[in-house]
Structures are given as structure tokens and as C-alpha cells.
C-alpha positions as CSV (number, residue, x, y, z in Angstrom):
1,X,-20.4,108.7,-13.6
2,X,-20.9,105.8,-11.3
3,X,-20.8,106.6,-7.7
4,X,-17.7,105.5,-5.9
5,X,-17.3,103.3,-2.7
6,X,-15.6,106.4,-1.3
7,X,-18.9,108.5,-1.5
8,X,-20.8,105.2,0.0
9,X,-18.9,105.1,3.1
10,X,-20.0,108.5,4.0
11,X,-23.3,106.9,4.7
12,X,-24.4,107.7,8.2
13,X,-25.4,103.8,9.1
14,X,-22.2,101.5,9.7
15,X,-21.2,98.0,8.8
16,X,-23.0,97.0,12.4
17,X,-26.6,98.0,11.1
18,X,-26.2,96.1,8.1
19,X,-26.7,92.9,9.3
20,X,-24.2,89.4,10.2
21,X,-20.9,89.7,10.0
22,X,-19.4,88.7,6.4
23,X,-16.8,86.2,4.6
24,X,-14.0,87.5,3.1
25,X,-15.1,86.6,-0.4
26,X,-18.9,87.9,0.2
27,X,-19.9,91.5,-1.3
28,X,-19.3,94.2,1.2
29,X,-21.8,96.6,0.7
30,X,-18.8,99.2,2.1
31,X,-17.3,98.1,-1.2
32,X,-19.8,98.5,-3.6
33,X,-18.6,99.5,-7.4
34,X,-21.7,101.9,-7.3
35,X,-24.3,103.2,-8.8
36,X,-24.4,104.1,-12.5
37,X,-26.4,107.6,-11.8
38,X,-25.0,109.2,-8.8
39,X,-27.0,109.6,-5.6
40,X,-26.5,109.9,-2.2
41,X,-27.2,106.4,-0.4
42,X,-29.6,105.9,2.5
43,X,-28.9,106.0,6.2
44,X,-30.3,103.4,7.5
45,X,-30.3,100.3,4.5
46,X,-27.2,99.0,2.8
47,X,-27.4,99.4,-0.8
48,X,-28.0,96.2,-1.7
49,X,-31.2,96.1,1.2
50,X,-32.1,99.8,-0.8
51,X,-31.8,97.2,-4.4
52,X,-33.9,94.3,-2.6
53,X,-36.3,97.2,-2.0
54,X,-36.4,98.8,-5.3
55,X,-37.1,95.8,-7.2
56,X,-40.1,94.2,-4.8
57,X,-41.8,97.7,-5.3
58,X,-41.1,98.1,-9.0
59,X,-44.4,97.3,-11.3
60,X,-42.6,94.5,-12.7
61,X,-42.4,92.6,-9.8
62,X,-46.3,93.0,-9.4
63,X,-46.8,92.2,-12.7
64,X,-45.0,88.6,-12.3
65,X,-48.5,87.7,-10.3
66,X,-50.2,86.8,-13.1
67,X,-47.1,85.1,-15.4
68,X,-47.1,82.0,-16.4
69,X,-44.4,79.6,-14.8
70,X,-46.0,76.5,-16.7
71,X,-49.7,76.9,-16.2
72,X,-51.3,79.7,-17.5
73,X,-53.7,81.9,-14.3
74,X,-57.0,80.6,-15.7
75,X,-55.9,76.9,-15.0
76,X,-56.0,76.9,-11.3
77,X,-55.0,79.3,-8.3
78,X,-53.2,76.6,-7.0
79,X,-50.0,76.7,-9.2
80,X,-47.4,78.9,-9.1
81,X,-46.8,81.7,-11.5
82,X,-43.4,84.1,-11.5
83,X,-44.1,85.7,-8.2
84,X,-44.4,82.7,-6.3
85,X,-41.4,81.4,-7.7
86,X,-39.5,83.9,-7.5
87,X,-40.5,84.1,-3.6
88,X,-39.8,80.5,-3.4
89,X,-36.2,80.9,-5.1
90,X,-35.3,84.2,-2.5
91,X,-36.4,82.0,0.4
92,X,-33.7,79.3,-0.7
93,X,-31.0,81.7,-1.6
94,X,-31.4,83.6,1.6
95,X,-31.5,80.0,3.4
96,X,-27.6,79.1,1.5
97,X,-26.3,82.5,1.4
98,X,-26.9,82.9,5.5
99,X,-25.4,79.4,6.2
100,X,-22.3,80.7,3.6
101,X,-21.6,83.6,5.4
102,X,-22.6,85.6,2.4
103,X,-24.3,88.9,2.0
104,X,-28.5,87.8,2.4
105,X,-29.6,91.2,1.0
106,X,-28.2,91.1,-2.2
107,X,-28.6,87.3,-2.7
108,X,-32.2,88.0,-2.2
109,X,-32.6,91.2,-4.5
110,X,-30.7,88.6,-7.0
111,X,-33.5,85.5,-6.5
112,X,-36.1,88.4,-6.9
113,X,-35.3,90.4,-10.4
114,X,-34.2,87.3,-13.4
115,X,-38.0,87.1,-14.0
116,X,-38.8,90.7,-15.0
117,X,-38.1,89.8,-18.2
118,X,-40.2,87.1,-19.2
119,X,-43.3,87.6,-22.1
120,X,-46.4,86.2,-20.7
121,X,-47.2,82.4,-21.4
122,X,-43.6,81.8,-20.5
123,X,-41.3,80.0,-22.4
124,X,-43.7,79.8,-25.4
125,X,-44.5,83.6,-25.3
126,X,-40.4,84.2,-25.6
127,X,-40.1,81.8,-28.5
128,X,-43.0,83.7,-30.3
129,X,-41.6,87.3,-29.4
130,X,-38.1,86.3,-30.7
131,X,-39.5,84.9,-33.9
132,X,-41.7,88.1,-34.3
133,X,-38.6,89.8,-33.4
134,X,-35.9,87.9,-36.0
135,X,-35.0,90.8,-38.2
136,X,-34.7,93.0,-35.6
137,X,-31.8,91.5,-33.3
138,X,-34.3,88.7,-31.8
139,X,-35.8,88.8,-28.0
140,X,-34.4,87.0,-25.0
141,X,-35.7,87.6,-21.8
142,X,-32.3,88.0,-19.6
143,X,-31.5,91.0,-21.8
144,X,-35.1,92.1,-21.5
145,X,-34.5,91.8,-17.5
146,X,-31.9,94.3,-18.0
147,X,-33.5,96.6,-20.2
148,X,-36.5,97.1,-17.4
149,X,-34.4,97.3,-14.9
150,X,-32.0,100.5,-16.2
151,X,-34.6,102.0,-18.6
152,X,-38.2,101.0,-18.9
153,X,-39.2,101.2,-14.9
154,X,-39.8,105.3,-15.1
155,X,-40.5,106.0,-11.0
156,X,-37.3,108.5,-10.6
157,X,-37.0,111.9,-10.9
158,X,-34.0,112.2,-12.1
159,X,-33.0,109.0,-13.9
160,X,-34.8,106.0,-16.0
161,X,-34.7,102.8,-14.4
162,X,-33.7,101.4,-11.0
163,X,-30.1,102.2,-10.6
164,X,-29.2,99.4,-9.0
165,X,-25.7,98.9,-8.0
166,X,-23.2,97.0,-10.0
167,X,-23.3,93.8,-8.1
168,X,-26.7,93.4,-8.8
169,X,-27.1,94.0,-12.0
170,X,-24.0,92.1,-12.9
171,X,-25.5,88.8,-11.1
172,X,-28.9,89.6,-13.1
173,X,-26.6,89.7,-16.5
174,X,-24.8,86.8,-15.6
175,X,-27.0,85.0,-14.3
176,X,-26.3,81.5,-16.0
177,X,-22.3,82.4,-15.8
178,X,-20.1,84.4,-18.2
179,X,-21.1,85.5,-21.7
180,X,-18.0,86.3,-23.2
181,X,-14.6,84.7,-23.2
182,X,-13.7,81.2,-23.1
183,X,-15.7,80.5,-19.6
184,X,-18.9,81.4,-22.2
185,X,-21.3,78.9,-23.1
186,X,-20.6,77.9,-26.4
187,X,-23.6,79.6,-28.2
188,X,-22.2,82.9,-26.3
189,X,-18.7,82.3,-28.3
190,X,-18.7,85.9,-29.5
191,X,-20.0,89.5,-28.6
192,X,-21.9,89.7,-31.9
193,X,-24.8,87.7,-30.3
194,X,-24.7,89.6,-27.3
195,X,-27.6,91.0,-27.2
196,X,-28.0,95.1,-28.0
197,X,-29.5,95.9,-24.8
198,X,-26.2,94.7,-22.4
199,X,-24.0,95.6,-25.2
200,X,-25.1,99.2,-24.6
201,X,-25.2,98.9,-21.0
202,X,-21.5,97.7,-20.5
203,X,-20.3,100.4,-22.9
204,X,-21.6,102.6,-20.1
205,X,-20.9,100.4,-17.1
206,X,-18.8,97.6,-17.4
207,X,-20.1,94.7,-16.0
208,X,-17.1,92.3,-17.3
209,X,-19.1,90.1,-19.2
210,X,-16.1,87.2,-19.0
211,X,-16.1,86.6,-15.5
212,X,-18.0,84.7,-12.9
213,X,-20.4,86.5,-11.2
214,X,-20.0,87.0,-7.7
215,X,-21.2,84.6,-4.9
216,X,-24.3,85.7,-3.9
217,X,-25.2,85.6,-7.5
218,X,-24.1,82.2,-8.2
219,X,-26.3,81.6,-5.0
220,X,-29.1,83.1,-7.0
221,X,-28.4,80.9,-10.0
222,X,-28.6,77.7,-8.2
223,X,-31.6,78.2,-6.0
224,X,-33.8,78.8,-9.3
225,X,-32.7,75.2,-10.2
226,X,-33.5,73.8,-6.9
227,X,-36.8,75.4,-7.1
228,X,-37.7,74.7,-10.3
229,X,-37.2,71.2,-10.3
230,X,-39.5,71.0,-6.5
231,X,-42.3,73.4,-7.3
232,X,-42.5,71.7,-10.6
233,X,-42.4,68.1,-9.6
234,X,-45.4,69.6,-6.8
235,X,-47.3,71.3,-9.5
236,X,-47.5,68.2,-11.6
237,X,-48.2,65.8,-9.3
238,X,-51.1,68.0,-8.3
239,X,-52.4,68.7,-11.7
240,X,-52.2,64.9,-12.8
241,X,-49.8,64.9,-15.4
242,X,-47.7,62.5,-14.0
243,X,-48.4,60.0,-10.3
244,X,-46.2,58.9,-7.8
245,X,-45.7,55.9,-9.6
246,X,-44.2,57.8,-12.1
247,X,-41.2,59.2,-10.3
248,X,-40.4,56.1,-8.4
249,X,-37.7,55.3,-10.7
250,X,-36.7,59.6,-11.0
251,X,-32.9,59.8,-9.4
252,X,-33.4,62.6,-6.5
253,X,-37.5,62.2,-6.5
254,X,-38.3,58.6,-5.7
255,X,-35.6,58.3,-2.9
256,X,-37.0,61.5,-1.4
257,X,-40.7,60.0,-1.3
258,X,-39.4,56.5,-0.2
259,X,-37.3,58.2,2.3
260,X,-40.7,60.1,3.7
261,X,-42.7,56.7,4.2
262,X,-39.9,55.1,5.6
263,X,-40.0,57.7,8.2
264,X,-43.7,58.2,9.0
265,X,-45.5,55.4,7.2
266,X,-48.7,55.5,5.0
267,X,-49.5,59.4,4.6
268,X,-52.5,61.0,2.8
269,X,-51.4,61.9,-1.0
270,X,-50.9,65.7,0.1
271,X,-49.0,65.1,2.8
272,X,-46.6,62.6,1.3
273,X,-46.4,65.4,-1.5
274,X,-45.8,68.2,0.4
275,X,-43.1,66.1,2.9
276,X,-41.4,64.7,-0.3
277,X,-41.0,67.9,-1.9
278,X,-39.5,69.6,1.6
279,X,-37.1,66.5,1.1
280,X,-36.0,67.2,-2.2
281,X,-35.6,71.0,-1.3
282,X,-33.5,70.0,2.1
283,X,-31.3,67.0,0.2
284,X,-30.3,69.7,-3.0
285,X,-29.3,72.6,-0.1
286,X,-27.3,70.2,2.1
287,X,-25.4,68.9,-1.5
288,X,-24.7,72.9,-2.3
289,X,-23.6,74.1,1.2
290,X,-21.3,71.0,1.3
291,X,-20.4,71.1,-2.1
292,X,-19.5,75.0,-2.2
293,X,-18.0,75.1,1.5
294,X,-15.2,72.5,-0.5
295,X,-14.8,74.4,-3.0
296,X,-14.2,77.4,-1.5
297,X,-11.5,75.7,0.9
298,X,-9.6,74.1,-2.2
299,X,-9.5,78.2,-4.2
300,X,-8.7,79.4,-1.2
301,X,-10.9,82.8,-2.0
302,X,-10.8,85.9,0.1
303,X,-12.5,88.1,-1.7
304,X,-15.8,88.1,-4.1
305,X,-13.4,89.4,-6.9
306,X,-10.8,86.7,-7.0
307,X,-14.3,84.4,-6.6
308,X,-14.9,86.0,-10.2
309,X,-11.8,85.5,-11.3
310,X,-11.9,81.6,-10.7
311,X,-12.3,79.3,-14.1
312,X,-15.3,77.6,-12.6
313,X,-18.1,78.3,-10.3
314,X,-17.7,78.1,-6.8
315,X,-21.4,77.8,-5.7
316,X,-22.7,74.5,-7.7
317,X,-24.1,70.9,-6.7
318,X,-21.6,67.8,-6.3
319,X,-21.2,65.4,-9.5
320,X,-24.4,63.0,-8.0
321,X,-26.9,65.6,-7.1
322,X,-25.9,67.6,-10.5
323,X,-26.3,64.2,-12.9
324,X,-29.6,63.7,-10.4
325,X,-30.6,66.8,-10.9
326,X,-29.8,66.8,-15.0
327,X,-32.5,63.7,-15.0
328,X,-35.1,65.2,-13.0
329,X,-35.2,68.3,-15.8
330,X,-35.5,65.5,-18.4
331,X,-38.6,63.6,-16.5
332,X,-39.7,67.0,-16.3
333,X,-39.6,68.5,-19.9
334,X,-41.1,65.0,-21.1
335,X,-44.2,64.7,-18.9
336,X,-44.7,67.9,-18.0
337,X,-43.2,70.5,-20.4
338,X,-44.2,68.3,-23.4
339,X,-47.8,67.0,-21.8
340,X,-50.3,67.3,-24.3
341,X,-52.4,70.0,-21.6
342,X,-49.5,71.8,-21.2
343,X,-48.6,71.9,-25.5
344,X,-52.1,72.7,-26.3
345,X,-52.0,76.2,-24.3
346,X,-48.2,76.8,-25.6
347,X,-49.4,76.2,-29.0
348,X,-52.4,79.0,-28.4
349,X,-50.2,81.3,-26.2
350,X,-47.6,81.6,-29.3
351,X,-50.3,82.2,-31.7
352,X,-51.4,85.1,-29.4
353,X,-48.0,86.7,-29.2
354,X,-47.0,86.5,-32.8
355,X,-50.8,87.6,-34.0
356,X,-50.5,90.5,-31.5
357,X,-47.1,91.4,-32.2
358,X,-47.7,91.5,-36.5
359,X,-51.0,93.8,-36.0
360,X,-49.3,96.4,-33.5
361,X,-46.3,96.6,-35.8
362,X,-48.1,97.2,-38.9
363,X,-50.9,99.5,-37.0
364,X,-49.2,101.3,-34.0
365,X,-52.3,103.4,-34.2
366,X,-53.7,100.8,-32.0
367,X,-51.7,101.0,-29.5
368,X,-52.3,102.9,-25.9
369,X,-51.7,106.7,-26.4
370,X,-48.5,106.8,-24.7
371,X,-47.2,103.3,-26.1
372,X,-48.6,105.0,-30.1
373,X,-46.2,108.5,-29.1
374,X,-43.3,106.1,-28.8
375,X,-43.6,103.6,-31.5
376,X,-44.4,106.2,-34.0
377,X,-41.3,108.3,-33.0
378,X,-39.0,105.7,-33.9
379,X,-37.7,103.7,-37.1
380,X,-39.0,100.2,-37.7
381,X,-36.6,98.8,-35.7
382,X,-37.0,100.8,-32.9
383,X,-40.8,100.4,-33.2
384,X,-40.4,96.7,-33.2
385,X,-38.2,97.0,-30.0
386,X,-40.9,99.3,-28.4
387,X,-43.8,96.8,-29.3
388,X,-41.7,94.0,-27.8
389,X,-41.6,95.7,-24.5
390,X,-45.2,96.1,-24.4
391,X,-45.8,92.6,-25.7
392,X,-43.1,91.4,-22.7
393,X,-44.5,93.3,-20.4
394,X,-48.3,92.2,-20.3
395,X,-49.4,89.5,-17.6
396,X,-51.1,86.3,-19.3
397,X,-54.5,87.3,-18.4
398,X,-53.8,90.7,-20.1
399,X,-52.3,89.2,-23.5
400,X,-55.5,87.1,-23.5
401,X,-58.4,89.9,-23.0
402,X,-56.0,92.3,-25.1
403,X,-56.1,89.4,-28.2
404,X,-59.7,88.9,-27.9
405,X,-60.0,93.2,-28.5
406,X,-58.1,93.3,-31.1
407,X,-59.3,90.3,-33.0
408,X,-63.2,89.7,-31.9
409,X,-65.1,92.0,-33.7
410,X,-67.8,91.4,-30.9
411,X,-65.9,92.7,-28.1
412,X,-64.9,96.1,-27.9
């Protein structure tokens, strides 16, 4: 059974050592729903520091080093992979949640974990695991975040997985907002493609699946957009795929590059970069705080349940920035995303995954010996599930010199 909020408060360290004092509608770490696995809580961190903590030392979050975020490793040291974006996005959310009144800790462990799940290569490497995948209820990387964090992590003595409160992993589940109910997106219209791994979570512990998630969650959500659009506008200006020129006209992008030279006057190209990109970072928080601070004041919130219980997101940009921001993502994904540099690797990375993937289902046998023990213990779906973690879990560069053993009959 879960542990209780009851047996949490009998934690040694108060409310004073756990930091600033708190909104009404932020998560109390006093209030906590709990653990699923019981077990008694430190004395010195809140449980949502003890999550922060869990996940930065898990060997997924090392492995996100070498991930692809659009570049694959071997492409420059320069761009940023999962780790430094996920860095980026904690900095942001810690930056809101602070100036919110909201609860830092678990606003950070919630900008740290949505990666874990992602295949190597990125979004191409999902696409190819989910095809591979098809018959045997598909792949998707938010329900692969789960699965590592309350199974495939093995560090504990007594239970699989993390066991990370229920705050946390209901903001990694819900990450882009409810999944069931008429809030849902609509491709989420019914629990049938819920995928199996939160359906057989919630039957255990109910993370209400048609609800918003909490504030510090929806912080979470909305940092990885501001991030993604800034590191990405950084990287590809860097890499050449696109010029200044190009964004001039880009709602959000040019004004913040016009607004830098209006300010200091000619700058070298990696200093206008780098001070247009703080711009765009600074204009999208400002929009949020002041955007969210109104919202809260018209719901009249005092508590992160009846923030949940709202019909719309509290945390969230104002109509400009999120149209501005809507037509940065589409300069993105056609000259960056869809960049002929950037397709040719997507294009090799899928045939890696799917190649991979067909061979180690048909010959477990050559997989590692502890991987092999597992596969061949279960049916073919179950094996198919098992290769998909090992598939999902590899870094790029390991996917790569793994292919070339497999299918070079000159390396070994």
C-alpha cells in the first residue's frame, strides 16, 4: 500500500528545512499522496528533494548524455543532447516555479525525468521502435518514461524502480495534460489507447488520468517548450541550417535579435546569438509568469487539487506569445527538423532501430546474458516488450557500434 501523509509527517525535518515558504495551491511536501512501496522518508530532504535526487543519480539520467535531441553525438560536441536539455528545461522551471511561489524541488525532479524514455536518435528512433513494435501494443516514449521509472531502474533492495511519490510521477504521466476524459487530446479519446504500461500502473496507483496535473508539473510542461524552441533556434543557427536572415521575419525570433542590436549595436555573430536567445528565453518567462499569475487570480485556486480540477491549464503562455510560439515550431520543423542533414541521419537512425530490433527478436540468443534470460522467459509479446526496452534504452553512440556488431561481418 502507498504510504500515507500521516506516516510522512513523522519525519524528523519540519516544513522550515524544506525550503521558501509555499502558495496555497503549490504541492506541500507535508501532503504528499505517497509512495507506492512503503518506506520511511528521510530526515533531512523533503520527498520531492529525495525524487529530484533519485532521478539525477538513476542510470537513465546518465545515459541521456549521449541522446540525440536533433543531432546525433558524432556531429559536434557543441549541440545539445537530452541531458543538456533537460538541464536547461530544470533551470527554467526552477526560475517560474520560484517566482510562482511554487514547490522548486519537485518542479525540478519534473524538468529532469520526461526524457528517460526516449530511443536513441530521437524522434526517428521512436517512430522506428513503434513500427517494430505495431503488433505488440506500439512504443511511445512518455509510457516508456514510466515504465523505467517504477520497474526497469533495479538499485533498491526491496522494490523495482524509483518509487517516487505520486506527484511526480503523475506530472511525468501527464505531462502534456490529461489522457482521459473530455480534457484529453483527441487522439487520447479513450483508455483503449492508453498505453499498457500506465494502464497497469494506475490499476495499482491511481494517478487520475482525467485531471490536470498539478502546478509544478504544468511548470515542467511549459519550460520544455520554452527550451526547445531557444536551444533549437541556437543549435541551428550554429550548425548553418538556417542564418539570421532567415528568422527576421519569425514572430518571437526576429524582434528578439532586432531588440539586441537596438540595444548594443553591431555584435560579433556569437554574441548577437547568444544575447538573442537569452531574449527569447526572458520574453517567453515574463509572458508565463504574467500570464499564469492572471490566471490563477481569475480561478481563485487555493490548493494544487482544485488547480487539477480546473477545465484548463493554469500555467500556459498568453494568446500572442502562444500563436508566436506555434510559428516558431513551424520555422523550426521546416528548416531544421526537415533539413536535408538532419533527414539523411533520421533516415539511417530508423534503419538501425528497425534492423536491430527484427534480428534480436528473431535471435534473442544474441542478446547480453542477462537481457537473453529475460527475453527467452517470456512469450512473443513479452519478448518484444523486453527487446524494446533494451532498444530504448541504448545511447546513440551505442545503437551505432552495437549495429555495426551485429551486421559487419568484419567487426567482432
Amino acid at each position: 500500500m502507498p504510504t500515507t501523509p500521516a506516516d510522512l509527517r513523522l519525519s524528523p525535518a519540519g516544513p522550515e528545512q524544506f525550503g521558501a515558504v509555499l502558495a496555497p495551491y503549490a504541492c506541500d511536501p507535508l501532503a504528499t499522496r505517497g509512495r507506492l512501496h512503503d518506506e520511511p522518508e528521510s530526515g533531512y530532504r523533503s520527498c520531492y528533494q529525495r525524487d529530484r535526487d533519485r532521478i539525477i543519480h538513476s542510470s537513465a539520467f546518465r545515459r541521456l548524455k549521449h541522446k540525440t535531441q536533433v543531432f546525433v553525438y558524432h556531429e559536434g560536441d557543441y549541440y545539445r543532447t537530452r541531458l543538456t536539455h533537460s538541464l536547461e528545461v530544470a533551470q527554467i522551471a526552477r526560475t517560474v516555479a520560484r517566482a510562482l511561489g511554487l514547490n522548486e524541488d519537485l518542479a525540478e525532479a519534473l524538468a529532469l525525468a520526461p526524457d528517460f524514455g526516449h530511443t536513441p536518435f530521437g524522434h526517428a528512433g521512436e517512430e522506428a521502435l513503434d513500427a517494430a513494435m505495431a503488433q505488440f501494443g506500439g512504443f511511445d516514449h512518455n509510457a516508456q518514461t514510466l515504465r523505467i521509472l517504477t520497474k526497469l531502474e533495479e538499485h533498491y533492495p526491496t522494490f523495482d524502480g524509483l518509487n517516487l511519490t505520486w506527484e511526480t510521477l503523475e506530472g511525468v504521466v501527464k505531462h502534456n495534460g490529461p489522457l482521459t476524459g473530455h480534457h484529453a487530446d483527441s487522439a487520447r479519446e479513450s483508455t483503449a489507447v492508453i498505453p499498457a504500461a500506465i494502464q497497469e500502473y494506475v490499476a495499482d496507483h491511481d494517478l487520475e488520468l482525467d485531471t490536470y496535473a498539478g502546478p509544478e508539473a504544468q511548470v515542467a510542461a511549459i519550460s520544455d517548450d520554452i527550451a526547445y524552441n531557444s536551444h533549437d533556434i541556437d543549435d541551428g543557427l550554429r550548425a548553418g541550417l538556417f542564418d539570421l536572415d532567415d528568422v527576421a521575419d519569425v514572430p518571437l525570433v526576429g524582434p528578439a535579435f532586432r531588440a539586441v542590436t537596438e540595444e548594443y549595436g553591431a555584435l560579433d555573430r556569437p554574441r548577437l546569438i547568444h544575447a538573442g536567445i537569452s531574449q527569447i528565453i526572458g520574453t517567453m518567462v515574463s509572458d508565463v509568469l504574467t500570464e499564469t499569475r492572471r490566471r490563477l487570480a481569475e480561478a481563485d485556486v487555493g490548493s494544487p487539487q482544485e488547480v487539477r480540477a480546473l477545465d484548463h491549464a493554469v500555467v500556459a503562455f498568453s494568446p500572442e506569445i502562444h500563436e508566436s510560439d506555434r510559428a516558431v515550431k513551424a520555422f523550426l520543423y521546416e528548416n531544421m527538423y526537415r533539413h536535408h542533414r538532419v533527414n539523411r541521419m533520421t533516415s539511417k537512425a530508423r534503419r538501425v532501430v528497425a534492423q536491430m530490433f527484427e534480428l534480436l527478436f528473431h535471435e534473442p540468443e544474441l542478446l547480453p546474458t542477462e537481457w537473453r534470460a529475460r527475453a527467452e522467459a517470456k512469450d512473443e509479446a513479452g519478448r518484444a516488450r523486453m527487446i524494446a526496452d533494451y532498444i530504448a534504452g541504448m545511447t546513440d553512440r551505442y545503437a551505432l557500434e552495437l549495429h555495426r556488431k551485429l551486421f559487419d561481418p568484419e567487426v567482432i
